[in-house]
mmCIF file of the protein (N, C-alpha, C, O) and its ligand, coordinates in Angstrom:
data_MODEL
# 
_entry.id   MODEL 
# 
loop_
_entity.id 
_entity.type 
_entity.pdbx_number_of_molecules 
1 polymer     1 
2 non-polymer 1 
# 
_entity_poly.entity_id                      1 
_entity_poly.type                           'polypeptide(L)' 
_entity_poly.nstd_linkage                   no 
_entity_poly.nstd_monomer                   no 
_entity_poly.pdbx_seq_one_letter_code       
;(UNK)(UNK)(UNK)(UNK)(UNK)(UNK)(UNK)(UNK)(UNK)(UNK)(UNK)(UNK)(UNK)(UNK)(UNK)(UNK)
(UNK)(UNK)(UNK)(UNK)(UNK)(UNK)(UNK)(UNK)(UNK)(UNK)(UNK)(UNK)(UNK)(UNK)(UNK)(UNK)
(UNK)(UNK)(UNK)(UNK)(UNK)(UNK)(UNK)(UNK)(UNK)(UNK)(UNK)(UNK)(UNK)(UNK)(UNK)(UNK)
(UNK)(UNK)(UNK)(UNK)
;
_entity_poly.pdbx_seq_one_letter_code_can   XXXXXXXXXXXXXXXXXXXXXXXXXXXXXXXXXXXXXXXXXXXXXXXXXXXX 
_entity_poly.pdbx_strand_id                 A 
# 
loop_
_entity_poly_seq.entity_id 
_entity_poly_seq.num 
_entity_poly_seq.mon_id 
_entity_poly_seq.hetero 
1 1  UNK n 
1 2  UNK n 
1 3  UNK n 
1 4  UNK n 
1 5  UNK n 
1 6  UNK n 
1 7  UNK n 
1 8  UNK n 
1 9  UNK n 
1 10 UNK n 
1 11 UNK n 
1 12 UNK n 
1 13 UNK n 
1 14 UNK n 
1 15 UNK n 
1 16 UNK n 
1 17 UNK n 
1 18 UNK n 
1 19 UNK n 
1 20 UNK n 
1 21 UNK n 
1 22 UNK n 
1 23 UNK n 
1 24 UNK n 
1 25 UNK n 
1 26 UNK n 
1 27 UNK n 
1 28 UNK n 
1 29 UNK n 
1 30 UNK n 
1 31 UNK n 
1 32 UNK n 
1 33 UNK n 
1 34 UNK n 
1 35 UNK n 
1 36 UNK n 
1 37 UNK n 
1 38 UNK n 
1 39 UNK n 
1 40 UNK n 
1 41 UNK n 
1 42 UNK n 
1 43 UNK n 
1 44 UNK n 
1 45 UNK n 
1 46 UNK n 
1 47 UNK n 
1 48 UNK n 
1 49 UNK n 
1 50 UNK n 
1 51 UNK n 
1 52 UNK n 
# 
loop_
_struct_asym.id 
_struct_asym.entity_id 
A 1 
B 2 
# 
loop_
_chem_comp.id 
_chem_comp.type 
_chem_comp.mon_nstd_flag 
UNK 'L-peptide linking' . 
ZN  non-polymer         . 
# 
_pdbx_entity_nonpoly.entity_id   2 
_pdbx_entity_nonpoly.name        ? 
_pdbx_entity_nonpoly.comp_id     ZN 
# 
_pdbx_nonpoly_scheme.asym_id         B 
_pdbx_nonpoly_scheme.entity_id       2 
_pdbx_nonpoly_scheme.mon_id          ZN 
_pdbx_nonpoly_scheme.ndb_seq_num     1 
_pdbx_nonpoly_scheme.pdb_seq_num     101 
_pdbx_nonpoly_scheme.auth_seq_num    101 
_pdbx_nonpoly_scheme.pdb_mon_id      ZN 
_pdbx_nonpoly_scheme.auth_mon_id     ZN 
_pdbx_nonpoly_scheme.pdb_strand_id   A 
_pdbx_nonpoly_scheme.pdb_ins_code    . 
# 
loop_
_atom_site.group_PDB 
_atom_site.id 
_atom_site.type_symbol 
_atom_site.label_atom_id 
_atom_site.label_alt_id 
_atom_site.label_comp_id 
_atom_site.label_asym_id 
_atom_site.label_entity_id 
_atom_site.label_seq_id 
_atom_site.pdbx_PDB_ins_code 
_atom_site.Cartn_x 
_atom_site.Cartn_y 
_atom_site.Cartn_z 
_atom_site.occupancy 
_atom_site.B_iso_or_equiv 
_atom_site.pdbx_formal_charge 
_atom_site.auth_seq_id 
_atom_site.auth_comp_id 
_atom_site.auth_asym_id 
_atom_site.auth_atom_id 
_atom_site.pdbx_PDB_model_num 
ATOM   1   N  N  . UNK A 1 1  ? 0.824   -1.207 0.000   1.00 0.00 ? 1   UNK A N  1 
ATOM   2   C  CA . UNK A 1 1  ? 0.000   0.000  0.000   1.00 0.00 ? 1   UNK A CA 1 
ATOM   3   C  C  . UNK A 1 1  ? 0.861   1.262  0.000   1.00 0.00 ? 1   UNK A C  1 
ATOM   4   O  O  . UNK A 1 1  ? 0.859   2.187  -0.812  1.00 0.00 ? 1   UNK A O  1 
ATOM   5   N  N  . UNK A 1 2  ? 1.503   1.108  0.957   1.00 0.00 ? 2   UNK A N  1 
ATOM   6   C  CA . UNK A 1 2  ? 3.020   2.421  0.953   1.00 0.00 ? 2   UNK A CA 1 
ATOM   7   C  C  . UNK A 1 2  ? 4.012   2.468  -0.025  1.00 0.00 ? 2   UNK A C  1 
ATOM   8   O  O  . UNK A 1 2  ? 4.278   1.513  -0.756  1.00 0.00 ? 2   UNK A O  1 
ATOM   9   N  N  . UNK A 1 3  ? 4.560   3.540  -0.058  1.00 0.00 ? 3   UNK A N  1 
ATOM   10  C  CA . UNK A 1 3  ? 5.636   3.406  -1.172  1.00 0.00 ? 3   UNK A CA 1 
ATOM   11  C  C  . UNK A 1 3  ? 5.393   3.388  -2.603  1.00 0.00 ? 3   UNK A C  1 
ATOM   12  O  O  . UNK A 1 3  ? 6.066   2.839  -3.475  1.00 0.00 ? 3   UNK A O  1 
ATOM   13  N  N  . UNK A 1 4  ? 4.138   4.194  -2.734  1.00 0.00 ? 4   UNK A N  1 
ATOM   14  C  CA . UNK A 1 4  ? 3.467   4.395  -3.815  1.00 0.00 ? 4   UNK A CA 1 
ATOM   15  C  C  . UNK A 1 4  ? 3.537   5.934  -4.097  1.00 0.00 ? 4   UNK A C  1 
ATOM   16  O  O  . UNK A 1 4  ? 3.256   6.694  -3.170  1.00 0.00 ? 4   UNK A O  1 
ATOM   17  N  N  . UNK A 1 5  ? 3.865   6.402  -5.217  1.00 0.00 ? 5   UNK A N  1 
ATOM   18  C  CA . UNK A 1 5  ? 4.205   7.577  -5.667  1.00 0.00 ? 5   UNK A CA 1 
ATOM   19  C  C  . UNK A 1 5  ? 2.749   7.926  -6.830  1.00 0.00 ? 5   UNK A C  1 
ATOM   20  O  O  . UNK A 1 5  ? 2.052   7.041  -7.328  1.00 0.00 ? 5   UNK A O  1 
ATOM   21  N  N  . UNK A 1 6  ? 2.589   9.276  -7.032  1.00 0.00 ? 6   UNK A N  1 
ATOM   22  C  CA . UNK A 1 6  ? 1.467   9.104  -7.877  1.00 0.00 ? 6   UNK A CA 1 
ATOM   23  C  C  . UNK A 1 6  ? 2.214   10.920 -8.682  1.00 0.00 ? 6   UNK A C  1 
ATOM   24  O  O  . UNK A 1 6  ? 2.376   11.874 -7.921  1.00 0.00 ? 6   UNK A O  1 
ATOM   25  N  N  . UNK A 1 7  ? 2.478   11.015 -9.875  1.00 0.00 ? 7   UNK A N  1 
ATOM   26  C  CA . UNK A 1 7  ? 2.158   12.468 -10.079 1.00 0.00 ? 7   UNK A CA 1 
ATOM   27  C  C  . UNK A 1 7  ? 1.543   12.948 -11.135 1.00 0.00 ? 7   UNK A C  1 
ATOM   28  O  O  . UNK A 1 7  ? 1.511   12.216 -12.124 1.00 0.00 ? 7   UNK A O  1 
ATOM   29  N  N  . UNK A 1 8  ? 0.995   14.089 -11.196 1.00 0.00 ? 8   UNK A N  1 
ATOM   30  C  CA . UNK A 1 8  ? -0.182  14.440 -11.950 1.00 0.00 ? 8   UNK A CA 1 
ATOM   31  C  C  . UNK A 1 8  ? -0.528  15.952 -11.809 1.00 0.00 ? 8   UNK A C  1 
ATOM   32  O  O  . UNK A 1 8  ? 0.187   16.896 -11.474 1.00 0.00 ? 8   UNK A O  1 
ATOM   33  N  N  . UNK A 1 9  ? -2.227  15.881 -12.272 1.00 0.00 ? 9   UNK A N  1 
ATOM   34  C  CA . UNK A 1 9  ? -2.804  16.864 -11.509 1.00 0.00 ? 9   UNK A CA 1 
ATOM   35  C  C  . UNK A 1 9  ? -3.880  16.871 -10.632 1.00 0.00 ? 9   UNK A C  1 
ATOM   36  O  O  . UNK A 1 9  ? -4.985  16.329 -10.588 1.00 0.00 ? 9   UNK A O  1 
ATOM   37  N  N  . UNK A 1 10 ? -2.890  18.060 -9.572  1.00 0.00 ? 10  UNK A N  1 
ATOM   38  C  CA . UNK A 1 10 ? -4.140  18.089 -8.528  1.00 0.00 ? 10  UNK A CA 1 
ATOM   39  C  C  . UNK A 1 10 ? -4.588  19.646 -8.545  1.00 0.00 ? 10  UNK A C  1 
ATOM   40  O  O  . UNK A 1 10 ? -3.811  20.495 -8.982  1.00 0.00 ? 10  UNK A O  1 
ATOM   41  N  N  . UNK A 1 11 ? -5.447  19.875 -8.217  1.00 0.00 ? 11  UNK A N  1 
ATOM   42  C  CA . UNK A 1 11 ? -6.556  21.347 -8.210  1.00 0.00 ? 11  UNK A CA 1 
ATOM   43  C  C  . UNK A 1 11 ? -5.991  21.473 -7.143  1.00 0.00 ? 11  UNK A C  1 
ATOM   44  O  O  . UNK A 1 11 ? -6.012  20.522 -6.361  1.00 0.00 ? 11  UNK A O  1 
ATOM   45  N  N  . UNK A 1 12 ? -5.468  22.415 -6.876  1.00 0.00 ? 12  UNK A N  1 
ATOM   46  C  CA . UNK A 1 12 ? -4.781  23.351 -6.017  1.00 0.00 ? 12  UNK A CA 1 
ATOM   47  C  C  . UNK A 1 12 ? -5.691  25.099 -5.531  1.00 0.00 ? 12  UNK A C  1 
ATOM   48  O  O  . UNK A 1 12 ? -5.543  26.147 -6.159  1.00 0.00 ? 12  UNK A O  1 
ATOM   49  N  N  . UNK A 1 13 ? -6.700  24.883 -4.103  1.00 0.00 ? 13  UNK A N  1 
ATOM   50  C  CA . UNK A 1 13 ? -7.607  25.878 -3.552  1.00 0.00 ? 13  UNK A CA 1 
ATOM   51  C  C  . UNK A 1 13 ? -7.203  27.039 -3.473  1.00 0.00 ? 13  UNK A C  1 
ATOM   52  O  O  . UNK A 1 13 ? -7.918  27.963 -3.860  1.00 0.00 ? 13  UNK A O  1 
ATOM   53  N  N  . UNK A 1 14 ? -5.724  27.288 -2.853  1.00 0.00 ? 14  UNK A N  1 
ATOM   54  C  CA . UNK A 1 14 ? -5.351  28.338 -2.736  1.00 0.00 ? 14  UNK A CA 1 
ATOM   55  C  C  . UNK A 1 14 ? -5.288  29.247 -4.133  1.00 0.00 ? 14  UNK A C  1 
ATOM   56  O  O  . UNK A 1 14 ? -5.940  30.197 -4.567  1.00 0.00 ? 14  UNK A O  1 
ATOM   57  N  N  . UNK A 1 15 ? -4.215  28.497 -4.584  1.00 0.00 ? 15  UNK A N  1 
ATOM   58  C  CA . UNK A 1 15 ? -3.938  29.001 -6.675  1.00 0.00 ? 15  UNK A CA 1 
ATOM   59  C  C  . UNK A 1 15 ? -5.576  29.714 -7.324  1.00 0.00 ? 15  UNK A C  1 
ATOM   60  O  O  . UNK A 1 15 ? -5.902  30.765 -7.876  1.00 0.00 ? 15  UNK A O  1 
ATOM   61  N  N  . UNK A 1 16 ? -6.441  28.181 -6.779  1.00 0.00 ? 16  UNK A N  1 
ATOM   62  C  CA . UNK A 1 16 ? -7.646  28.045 -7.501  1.00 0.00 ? 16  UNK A CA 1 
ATOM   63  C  C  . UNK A 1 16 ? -7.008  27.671 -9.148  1.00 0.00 ? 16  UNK A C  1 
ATOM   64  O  O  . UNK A 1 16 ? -7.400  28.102 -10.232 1.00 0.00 ? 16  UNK A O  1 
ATOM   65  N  N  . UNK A 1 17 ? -6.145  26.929 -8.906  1.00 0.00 ? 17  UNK A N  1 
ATOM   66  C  CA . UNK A 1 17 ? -5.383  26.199 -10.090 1.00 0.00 ? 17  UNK A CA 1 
ATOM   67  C  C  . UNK A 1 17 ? -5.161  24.605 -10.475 1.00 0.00 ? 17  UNK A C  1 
ATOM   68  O  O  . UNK A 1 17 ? -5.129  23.740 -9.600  1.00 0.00 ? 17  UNK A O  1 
ATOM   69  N  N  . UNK A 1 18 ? -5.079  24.448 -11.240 1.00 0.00 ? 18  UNK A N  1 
ATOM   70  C  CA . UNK A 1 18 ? -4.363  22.761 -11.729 1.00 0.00 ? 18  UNK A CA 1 
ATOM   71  C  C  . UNK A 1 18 ? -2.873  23.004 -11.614 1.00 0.00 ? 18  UNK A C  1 
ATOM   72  O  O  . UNK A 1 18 ? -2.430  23.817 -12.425 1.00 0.00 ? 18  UNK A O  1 
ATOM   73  N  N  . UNK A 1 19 ? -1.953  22.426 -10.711 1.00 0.00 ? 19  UNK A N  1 
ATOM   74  C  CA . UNK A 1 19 ? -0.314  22.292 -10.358 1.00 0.00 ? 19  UNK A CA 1 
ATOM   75  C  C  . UNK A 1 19 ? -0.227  20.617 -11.361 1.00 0.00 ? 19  UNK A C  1 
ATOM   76  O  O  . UNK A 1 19 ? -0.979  19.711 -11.720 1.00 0.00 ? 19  UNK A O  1 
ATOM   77  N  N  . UNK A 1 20 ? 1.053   20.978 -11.445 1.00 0.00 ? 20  UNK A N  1 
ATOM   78  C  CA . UNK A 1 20 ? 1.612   19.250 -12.047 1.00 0.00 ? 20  UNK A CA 1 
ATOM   79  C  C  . UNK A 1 20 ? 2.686   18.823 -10.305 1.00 0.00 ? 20  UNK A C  1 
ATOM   80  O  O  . UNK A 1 20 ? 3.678   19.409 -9.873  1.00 0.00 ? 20  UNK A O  1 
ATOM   81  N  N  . UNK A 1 21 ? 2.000   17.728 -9.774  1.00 0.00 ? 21  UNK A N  1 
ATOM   82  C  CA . UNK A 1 21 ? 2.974   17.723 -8.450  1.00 0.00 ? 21  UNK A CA 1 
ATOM   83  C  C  . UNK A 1 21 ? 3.007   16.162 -8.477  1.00 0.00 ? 21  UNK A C  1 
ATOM   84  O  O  . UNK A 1 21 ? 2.343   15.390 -9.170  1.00 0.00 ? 21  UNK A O  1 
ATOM   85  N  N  . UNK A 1 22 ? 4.070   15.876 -7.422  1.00 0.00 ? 22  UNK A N  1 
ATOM   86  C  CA . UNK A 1 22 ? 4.211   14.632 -7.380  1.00 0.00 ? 22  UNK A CA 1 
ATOM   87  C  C  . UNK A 1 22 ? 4.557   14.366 -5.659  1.00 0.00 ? 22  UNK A C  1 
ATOM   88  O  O  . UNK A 1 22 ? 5.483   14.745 -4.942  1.00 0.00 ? 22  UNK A O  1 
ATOM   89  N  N  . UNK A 1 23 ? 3.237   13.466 -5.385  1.00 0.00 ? 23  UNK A N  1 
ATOM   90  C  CA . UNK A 1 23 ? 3.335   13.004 -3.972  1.00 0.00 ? 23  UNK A CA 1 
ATOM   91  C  C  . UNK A 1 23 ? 3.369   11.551 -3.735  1.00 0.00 ? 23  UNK A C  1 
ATOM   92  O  O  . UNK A 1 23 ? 3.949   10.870 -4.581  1.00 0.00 ? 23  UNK A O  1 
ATOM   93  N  N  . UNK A 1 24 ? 2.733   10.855 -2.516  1.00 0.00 ? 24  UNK A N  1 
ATOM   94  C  CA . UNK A 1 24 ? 2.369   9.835  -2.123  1.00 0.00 ? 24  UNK A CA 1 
ATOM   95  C  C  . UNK A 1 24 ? 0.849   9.457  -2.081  1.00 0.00 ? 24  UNK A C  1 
ATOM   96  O  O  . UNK A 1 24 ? -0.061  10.181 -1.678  1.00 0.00 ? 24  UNK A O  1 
ATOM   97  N  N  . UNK A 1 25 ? 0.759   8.316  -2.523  1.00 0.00 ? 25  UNK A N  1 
ATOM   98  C  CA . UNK A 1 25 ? -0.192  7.289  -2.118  1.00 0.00 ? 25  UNK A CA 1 
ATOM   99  C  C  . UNK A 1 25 ? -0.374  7.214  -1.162  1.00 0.00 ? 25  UNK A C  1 
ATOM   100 O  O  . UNK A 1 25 ? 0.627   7.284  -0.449  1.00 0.00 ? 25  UNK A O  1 
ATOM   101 N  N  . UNK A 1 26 ? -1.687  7.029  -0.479  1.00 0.00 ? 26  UNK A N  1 
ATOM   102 C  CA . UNK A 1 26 ? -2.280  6.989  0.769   1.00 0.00 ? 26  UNK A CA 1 
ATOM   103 C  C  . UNK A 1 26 ? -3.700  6.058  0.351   1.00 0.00 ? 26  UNK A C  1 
ATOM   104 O  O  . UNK A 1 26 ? -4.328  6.173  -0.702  1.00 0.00 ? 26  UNK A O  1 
ATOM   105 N  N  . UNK A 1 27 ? -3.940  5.319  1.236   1.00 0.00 ? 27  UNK A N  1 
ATOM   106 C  CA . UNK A 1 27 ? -5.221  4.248  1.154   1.00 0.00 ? 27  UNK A CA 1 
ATOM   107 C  C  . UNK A 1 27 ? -6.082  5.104  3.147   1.00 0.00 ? 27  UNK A C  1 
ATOM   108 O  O  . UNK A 1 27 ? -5.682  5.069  4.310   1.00 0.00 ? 27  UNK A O  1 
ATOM   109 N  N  . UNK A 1 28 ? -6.787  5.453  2.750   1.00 0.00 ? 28  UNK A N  1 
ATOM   110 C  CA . UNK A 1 28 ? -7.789  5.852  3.522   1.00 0.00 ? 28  UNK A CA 1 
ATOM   111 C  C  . UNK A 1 28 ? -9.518  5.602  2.962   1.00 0.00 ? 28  UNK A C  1 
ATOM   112 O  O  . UNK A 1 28 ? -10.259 5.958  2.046   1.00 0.00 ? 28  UNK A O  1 
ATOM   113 N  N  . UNK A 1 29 ? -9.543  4.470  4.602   1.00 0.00 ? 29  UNK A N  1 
ATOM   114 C  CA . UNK A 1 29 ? -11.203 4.746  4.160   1.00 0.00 ? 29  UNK A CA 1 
ATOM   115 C  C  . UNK A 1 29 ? -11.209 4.157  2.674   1.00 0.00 ? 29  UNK A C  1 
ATOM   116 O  O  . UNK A 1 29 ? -11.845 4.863  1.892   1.00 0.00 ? 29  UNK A O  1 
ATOM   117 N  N  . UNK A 1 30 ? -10.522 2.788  2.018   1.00 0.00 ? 30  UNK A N  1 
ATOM   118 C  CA . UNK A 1 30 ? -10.655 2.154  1.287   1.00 0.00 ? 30  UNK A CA 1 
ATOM   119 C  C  . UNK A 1 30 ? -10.423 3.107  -0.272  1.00 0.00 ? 30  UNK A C  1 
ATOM   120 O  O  . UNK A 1 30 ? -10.479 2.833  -1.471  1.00 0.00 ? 30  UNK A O  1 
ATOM   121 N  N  . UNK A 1 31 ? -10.259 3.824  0.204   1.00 0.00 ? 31  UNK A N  1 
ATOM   122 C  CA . UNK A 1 31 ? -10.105 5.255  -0.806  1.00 0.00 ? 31  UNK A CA 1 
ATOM   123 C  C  . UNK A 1 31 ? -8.337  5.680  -1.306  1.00 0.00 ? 31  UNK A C  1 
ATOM   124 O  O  . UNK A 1 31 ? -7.494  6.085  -0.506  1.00 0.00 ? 31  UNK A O  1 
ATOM   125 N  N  . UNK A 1 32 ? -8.131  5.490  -2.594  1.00 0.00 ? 32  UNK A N  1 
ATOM   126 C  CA . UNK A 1 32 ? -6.807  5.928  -2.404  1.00 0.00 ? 32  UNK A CA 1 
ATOM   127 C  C  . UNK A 1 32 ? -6.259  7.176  -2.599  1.00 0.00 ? 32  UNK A C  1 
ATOM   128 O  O  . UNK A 1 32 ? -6.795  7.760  -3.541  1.00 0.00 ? 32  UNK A O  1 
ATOM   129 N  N  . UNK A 1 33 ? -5.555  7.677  -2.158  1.00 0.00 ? 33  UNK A N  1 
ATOM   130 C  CA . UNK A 1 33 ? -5.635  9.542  -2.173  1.00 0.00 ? 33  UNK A CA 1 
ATOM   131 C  C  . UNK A 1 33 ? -4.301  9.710  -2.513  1.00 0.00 ? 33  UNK A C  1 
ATOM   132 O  O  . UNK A 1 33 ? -3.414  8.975  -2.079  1.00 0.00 ? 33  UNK A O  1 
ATOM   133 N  N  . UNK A 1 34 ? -4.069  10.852 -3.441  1.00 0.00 ? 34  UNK A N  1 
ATOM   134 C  CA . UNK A 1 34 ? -2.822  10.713 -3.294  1.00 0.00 ? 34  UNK A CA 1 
ATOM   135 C  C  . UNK A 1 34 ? -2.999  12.567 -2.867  1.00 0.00 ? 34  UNK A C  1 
ATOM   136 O  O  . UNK A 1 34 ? -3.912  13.387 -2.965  1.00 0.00 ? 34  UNK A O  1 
ATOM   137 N  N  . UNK A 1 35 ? -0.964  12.604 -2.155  1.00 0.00 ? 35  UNK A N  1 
ATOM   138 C  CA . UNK A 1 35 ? -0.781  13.638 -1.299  1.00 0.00 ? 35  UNK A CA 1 
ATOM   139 C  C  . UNK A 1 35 ? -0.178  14.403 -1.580  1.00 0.00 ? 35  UNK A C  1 
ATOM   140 O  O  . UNK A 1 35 ? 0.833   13.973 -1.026  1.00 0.00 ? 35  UNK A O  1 
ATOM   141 N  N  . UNK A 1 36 ? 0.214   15.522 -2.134  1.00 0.00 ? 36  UNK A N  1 
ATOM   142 C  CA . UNK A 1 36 ? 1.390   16.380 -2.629  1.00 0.00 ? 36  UNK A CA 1 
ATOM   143 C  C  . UNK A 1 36 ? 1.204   17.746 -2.211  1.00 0.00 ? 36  UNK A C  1 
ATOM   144 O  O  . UNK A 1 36 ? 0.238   18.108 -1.539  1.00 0.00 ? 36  UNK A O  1 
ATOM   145 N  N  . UNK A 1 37 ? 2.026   18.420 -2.566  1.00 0.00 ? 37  UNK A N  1 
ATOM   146 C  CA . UNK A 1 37 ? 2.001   20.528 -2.203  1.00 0.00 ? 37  UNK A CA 1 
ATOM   147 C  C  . UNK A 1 37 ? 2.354   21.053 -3.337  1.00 0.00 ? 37  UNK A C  1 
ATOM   148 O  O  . UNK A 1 37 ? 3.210   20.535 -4.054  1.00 0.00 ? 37  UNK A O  1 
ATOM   149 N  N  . UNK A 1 38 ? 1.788   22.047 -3.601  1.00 0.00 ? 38  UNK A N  1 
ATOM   150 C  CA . UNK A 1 38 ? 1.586   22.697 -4.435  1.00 0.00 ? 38  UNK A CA 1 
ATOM   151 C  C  . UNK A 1 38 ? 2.821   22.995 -4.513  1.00 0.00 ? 38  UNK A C  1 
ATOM   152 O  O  . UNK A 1 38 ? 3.369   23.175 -3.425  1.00 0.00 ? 38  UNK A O  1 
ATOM   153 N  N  . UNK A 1 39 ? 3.844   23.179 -6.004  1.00 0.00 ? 39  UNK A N  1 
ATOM   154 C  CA . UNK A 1 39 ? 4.799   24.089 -5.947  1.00 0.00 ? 39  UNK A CA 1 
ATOM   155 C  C  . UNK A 1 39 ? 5.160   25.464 -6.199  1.00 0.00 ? 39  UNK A C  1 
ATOM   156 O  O  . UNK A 1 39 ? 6.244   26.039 -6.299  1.00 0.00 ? 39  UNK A O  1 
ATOM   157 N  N  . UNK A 1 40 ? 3.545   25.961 -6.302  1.00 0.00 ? 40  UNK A N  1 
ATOM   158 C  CA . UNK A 1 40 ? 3.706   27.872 -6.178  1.00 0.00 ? 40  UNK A CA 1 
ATOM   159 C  C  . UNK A 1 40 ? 4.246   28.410 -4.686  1.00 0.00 ? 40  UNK A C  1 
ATOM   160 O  O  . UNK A 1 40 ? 5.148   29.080 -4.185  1.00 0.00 ? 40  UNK A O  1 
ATOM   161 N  N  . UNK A 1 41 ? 2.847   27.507 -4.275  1.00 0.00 ? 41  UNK A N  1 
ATOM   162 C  CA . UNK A 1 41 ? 2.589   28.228 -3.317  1.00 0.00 ? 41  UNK A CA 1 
ATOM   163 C  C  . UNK A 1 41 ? 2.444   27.324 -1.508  1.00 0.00 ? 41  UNK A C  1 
ATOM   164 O  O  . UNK A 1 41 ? 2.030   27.728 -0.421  1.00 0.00 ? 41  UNK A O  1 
ATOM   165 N  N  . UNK A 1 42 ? 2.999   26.047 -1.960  1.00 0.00 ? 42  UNK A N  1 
ATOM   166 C  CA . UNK A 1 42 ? 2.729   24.871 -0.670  1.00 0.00 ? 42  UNK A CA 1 
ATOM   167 C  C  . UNK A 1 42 ? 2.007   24.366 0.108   1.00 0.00 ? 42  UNK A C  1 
ATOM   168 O  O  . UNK A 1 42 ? 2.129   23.480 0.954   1.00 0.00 ? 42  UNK A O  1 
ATOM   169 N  N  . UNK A 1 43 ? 1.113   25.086 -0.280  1.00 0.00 ? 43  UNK A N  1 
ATOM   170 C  CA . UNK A 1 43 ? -0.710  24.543 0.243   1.00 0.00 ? 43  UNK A CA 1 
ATOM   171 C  C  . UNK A 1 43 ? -0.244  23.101 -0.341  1.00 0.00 ? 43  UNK A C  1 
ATOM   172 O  O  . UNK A 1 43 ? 0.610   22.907 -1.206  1.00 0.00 ? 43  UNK A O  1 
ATOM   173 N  N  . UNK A 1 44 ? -1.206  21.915 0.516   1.00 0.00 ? 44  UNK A N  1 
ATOM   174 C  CA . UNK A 1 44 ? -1.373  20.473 0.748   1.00 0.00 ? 44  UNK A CA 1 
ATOM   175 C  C  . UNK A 1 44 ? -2.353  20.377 -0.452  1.00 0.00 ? 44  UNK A C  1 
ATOM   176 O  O  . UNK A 1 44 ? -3.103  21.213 -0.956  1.00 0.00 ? 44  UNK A O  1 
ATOM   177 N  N  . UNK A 1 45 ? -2.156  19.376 -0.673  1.00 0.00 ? 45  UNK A N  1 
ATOM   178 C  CA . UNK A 1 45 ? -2.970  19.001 -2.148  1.00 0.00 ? 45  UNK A CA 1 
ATOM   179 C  C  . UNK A 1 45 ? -2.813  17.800 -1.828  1.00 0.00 ? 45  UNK A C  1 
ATOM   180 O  O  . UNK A 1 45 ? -1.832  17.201 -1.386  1.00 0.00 ? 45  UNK A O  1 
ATOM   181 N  N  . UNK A 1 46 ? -4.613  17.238 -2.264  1.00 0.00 ? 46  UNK A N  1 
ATOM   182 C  CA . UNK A 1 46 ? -5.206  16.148 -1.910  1.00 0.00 ? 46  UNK A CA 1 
ATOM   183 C  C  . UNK A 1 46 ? -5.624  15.714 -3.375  1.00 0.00 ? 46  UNK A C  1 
ATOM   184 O  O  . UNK A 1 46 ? -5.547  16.658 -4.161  1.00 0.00 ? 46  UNK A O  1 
ATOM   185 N  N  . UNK A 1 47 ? -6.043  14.538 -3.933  1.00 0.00 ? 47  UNK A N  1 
ATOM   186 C  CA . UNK A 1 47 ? -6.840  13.806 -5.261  1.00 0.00 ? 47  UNK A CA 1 
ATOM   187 C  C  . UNK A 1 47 ? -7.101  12.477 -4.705  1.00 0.00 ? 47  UNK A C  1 
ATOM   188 O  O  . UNK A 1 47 ? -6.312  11.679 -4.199  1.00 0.00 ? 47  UNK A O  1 
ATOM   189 N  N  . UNK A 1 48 ? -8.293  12.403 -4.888  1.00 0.00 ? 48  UNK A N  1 
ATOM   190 C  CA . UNK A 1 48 ? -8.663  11.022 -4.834  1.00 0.00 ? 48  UNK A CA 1 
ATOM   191 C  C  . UNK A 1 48 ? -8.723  10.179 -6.272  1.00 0.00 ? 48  UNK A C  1 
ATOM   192 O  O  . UNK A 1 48 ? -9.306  10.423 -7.328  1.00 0.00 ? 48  UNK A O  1 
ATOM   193 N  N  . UNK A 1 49 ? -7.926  9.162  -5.880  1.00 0.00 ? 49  UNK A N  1 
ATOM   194 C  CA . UNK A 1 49 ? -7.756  8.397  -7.152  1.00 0.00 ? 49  UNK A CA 1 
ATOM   195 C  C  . UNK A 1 49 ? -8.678  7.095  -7.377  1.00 0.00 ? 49  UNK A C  1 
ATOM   196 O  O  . UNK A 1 49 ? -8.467  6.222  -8.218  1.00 0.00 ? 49  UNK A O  1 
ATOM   197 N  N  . UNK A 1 50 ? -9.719  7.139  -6.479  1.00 0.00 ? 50  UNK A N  1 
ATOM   198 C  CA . UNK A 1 50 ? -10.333 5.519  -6.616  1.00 0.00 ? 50  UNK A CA 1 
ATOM   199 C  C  . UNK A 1 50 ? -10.286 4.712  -5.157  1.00 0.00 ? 50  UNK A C  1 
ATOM   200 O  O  . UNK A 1 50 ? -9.747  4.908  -4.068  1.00 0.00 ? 50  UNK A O  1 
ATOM   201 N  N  . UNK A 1 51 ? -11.054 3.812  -5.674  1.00 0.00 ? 51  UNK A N  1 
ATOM   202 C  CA . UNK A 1 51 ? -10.878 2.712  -4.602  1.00 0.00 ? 51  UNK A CA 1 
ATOM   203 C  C  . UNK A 1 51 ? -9.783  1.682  -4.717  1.00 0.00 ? 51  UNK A C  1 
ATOM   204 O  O  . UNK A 1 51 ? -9.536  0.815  -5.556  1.00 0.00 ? 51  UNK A O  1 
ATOM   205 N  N  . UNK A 1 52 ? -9.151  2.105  -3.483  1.00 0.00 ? 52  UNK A N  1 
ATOM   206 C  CA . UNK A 1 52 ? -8.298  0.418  -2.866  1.00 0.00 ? 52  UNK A CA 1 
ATOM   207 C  C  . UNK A 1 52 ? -8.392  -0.803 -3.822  1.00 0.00 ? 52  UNK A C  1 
ATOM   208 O  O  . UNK A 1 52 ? -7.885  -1.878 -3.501  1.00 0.00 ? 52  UNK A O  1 
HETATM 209 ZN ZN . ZN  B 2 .  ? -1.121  26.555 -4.883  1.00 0.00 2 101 ZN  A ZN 1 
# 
């Protein structure tokens, strides 16, 4: 489950933008999310990618 890298795009609230970032995989709640920060501006950036 760990050790999963995901990068892409995530919608970034602060920007109110699409960033190209690259975080981690996370399985929550059967849900897999992946985790990254924005690189403007470092606000947390969340995407849900699906189910587990
Ligand atoms: Zn941002």
């Amino acid at each position: 489950m760990a050790d999963e890298t995901y990068s892409g795009e995530f919608y970034c609230v602060k920007c109110r933008e699409k960033r190209e970032a690259q975080g981690d995989v996370v399985v929550s709640n059967n849900r897999r999310m992946a985790k990254a920060v924005c690189p403007e501006c470092g606000t947390k950036l969340n995407r849900i990618l699906g189910k587990a």
